[in-house]
N, C-alpha and C positions, 0 to 999 in steps of 0.2 A: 174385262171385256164388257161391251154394253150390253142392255138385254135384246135377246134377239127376235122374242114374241110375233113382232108384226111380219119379219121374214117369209114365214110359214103363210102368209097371203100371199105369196108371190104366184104362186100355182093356179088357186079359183080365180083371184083378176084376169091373169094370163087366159083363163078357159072363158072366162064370161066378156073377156074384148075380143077376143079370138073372130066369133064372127062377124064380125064389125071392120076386121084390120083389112086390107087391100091385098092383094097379093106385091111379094117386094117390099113389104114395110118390113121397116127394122125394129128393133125389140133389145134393149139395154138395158141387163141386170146388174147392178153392183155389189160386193163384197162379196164376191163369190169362195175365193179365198178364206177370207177373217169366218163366215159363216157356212166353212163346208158343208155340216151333218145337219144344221137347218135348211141350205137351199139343193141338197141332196136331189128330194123330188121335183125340183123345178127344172134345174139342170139335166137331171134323164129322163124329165118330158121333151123337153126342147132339141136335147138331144139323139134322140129316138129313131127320129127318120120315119115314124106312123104319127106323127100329128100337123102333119103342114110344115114342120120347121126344116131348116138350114141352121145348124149352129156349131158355134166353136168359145171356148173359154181362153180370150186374152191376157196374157200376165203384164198387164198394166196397174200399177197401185195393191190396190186390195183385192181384184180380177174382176172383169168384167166378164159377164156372158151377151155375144155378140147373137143374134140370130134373126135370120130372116124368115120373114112367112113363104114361104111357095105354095099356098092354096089346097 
């Protein structure tokens, strides 16, 4: 398996575009799958329902996390 180091930025990007994004924009993670226990906090940010998001993990490929901003 590759290394997964830069994974674990998925999170401070996400907070630091965050208010920048529009309401309605979409927001597409990959390898959500291959990189569970790395992208662990990204996904139950996004997934939360207390930070702006809308989201769901697709089983497409290696998964994607689909989520939208609602403000």
């Amino acid at each position: 398996m590759p290394p997964n180091g830069w994974k674990d930025t998925y999170p401070p990007v996400l907070k630091l575009l965050q208010p920048k994004l529009r309401r309605r924009a979409i927001v597409l993670a990959d390898n959500i799958f291959t990189f569970k226990r790395a992208l662990r906090p990204y996904v139950e940010y996004v997934q939360s329902g207390q930070n702006g998001f809308v989201s769901s993990t697709l089983d497409i490929s290696d998964g994607f996390e689909l989520s939208v901003f609602m403000g």
